[in-house]
C-alpha positions as CSV (number, residue, x, y, z in Angstrom):
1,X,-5.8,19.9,4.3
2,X,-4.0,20.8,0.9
3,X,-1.6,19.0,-0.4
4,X,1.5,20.4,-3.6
5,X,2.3,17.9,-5.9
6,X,6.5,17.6,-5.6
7,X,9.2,15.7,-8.0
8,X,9.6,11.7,-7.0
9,X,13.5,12.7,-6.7
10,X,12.0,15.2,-3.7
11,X,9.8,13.3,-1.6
12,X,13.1,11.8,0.5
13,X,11.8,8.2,1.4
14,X,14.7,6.3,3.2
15,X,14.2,2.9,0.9
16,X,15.3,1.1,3.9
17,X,13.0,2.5,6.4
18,X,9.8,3.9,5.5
19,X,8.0,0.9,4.6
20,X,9.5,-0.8,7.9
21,X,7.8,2.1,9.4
22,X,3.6,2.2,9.5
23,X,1.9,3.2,5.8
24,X,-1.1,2.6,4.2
25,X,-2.1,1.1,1.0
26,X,-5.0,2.8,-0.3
27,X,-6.7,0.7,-3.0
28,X,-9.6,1.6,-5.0
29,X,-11.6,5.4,-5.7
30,X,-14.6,7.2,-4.7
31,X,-17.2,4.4,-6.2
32,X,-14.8,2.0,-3.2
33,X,-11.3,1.9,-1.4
34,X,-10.3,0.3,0.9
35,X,-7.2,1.0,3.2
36,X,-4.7,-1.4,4.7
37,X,-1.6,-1.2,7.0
38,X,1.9,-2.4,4.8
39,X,5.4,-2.9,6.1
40,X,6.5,-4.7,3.4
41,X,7.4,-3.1,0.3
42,X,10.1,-1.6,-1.6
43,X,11.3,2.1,-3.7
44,X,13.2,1.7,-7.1
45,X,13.5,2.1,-10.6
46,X,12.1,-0.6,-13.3
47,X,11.9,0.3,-17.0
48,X,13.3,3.3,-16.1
49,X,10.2,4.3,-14.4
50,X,10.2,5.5,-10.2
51,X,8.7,2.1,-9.2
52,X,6.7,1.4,-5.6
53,X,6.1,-2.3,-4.7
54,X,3.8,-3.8,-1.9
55,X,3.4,-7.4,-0.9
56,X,-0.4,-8.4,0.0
57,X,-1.6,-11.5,1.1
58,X,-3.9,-13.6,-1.4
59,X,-6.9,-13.5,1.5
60,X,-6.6,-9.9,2.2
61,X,-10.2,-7.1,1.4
62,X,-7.8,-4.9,-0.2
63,X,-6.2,-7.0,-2.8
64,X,-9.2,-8.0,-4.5
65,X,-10.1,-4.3,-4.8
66,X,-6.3,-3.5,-6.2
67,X,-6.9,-6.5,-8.8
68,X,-9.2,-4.3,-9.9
69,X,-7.4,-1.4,-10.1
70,X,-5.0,0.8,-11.9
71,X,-4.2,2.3,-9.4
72,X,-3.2,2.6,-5.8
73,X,-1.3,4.9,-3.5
74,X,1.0,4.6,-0.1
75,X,-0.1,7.0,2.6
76,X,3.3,7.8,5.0
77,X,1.5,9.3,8.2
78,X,3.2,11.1,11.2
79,X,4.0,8.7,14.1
80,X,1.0,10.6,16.1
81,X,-1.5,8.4,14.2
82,X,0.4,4.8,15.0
83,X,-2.6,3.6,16.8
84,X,-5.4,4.9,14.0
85,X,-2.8,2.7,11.4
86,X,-2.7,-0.1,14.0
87,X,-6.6,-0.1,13.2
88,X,-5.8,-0.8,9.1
89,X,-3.9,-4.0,10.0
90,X,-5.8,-5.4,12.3
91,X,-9.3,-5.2,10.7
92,X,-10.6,-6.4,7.4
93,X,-12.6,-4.0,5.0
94,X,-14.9,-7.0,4.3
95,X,-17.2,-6.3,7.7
96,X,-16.9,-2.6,7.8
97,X,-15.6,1.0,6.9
98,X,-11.8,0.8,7.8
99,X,-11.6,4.5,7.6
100,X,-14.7,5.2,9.9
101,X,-13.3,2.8,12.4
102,X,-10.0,4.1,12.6
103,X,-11.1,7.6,12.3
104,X,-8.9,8.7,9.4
105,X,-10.4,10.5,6.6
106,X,-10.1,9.2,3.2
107,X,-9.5,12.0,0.0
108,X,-9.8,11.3,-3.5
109,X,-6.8,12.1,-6.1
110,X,-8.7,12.6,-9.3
111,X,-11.3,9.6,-10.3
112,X,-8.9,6.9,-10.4
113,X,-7.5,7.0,-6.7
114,X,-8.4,7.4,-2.6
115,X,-5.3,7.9,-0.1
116,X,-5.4,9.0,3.6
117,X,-6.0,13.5,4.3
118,X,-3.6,12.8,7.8
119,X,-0.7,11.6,5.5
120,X,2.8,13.5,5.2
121,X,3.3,12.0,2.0
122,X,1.1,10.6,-0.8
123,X,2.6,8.3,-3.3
124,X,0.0,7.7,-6.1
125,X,1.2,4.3,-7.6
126,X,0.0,3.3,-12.0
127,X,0.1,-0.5,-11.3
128,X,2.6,-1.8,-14.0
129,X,2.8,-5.4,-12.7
130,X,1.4,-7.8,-10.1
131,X,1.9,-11.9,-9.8
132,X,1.5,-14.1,-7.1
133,X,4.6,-15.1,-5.1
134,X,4.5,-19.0,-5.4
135,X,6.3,-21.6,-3.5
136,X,7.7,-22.9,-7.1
137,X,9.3,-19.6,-7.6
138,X,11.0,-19.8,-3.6
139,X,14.8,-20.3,-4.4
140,X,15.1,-19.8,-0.1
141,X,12.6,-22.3,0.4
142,X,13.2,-22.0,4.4
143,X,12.1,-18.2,3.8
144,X,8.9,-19.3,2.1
145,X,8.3,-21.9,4.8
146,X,8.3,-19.3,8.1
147,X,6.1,-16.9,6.2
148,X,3.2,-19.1,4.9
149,X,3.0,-22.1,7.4
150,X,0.4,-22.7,9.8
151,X,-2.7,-20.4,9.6
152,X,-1.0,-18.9,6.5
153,X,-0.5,-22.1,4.4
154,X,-1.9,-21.6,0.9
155,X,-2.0,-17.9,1.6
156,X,0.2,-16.3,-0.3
157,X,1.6,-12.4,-0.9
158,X,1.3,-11.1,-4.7
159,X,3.9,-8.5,-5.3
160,X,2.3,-5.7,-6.8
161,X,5.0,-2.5,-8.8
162,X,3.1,0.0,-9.3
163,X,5.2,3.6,-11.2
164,X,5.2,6.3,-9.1
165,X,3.2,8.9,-11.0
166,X,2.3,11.6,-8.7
167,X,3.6,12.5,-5.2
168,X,1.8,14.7,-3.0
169,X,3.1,16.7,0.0
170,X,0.9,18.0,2.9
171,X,1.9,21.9,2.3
């Protein structure tokens, strides 16, 4: 599939509702990526830059590849390929191919970045920030409480903004 690279202004994410929706985060390049389902996120400008931010939990396959990184990118699929994505969330990359499992096919943007061929809409992300959300830093402590207490205790999200360099639409 080809894709046509388009302005950021173009690409017409609803803020409010596509990362409510199912996307992938794609971390990592040829050498190794890893995909993962995200529905938390957000769209917005920071330095004056078209900014992309995903939450991932400190135990999770794909953030120690992002760590790595300088890159990632958000994959926004059609709603046909729910249960592939359902696949992403609910297996690790730690005990096998998450793209031969779900059977999506990965594709490469230059060296520095992998995404999913099925998507829509590629967002290649230039990490610009990332920092662990600690409980010290909770000013809704109740909020921090219901999202990392019982299995999750000590686990975690790090925010990670990444500018949005390149989007991609399937043509």
């Amino acid at each position: 599939m080809s894709f046509k690279e388009i302005p950021v202004e173009e690409c017409g994410i609803n803020p409010f509702a596509d990362l409510s929706k199912y996307c992938i985060v794609t971390a990592g390049n040829k050498e190794k990526c890893n995909p993962m389902l995200v529905t938390w996120g957000s769209f917005g400008v920071m330095w004056r830059k078209p900014t992309a931010t995903i939450y991932i939990r400190q135990s999770r396959f794909t953030k120690t590849i992002l760590d790595s990184q300088d890159y990632y990118t958000l994959s926004v699929l059609p709603v046909s390929y729910k249960p592939k994505e359902s696949y992403m969330g609910s297996h690790s990359g730690r005990d096998g191919d998450k793209f031969e499992g779900s059977g999506l096919t990965p594709c490469f943007i230059g060296d520095e970045a992998a995404a999913v061929e099925e998507a829509d809409l590629i967002l290649v992300c230039k990490k610009i920030y990332s920092h662990e959300m600690s409980s010290e830093f909770y000013t809704d402590k109740e909020t921090y409480q219901r999202w990392n207490e019982g299995r999750q205790a000590g686990n975690n999200h790090s925010v990670f903004m990444g500018e949005i360099v390149k989007v991609l639409k399937k043509e």
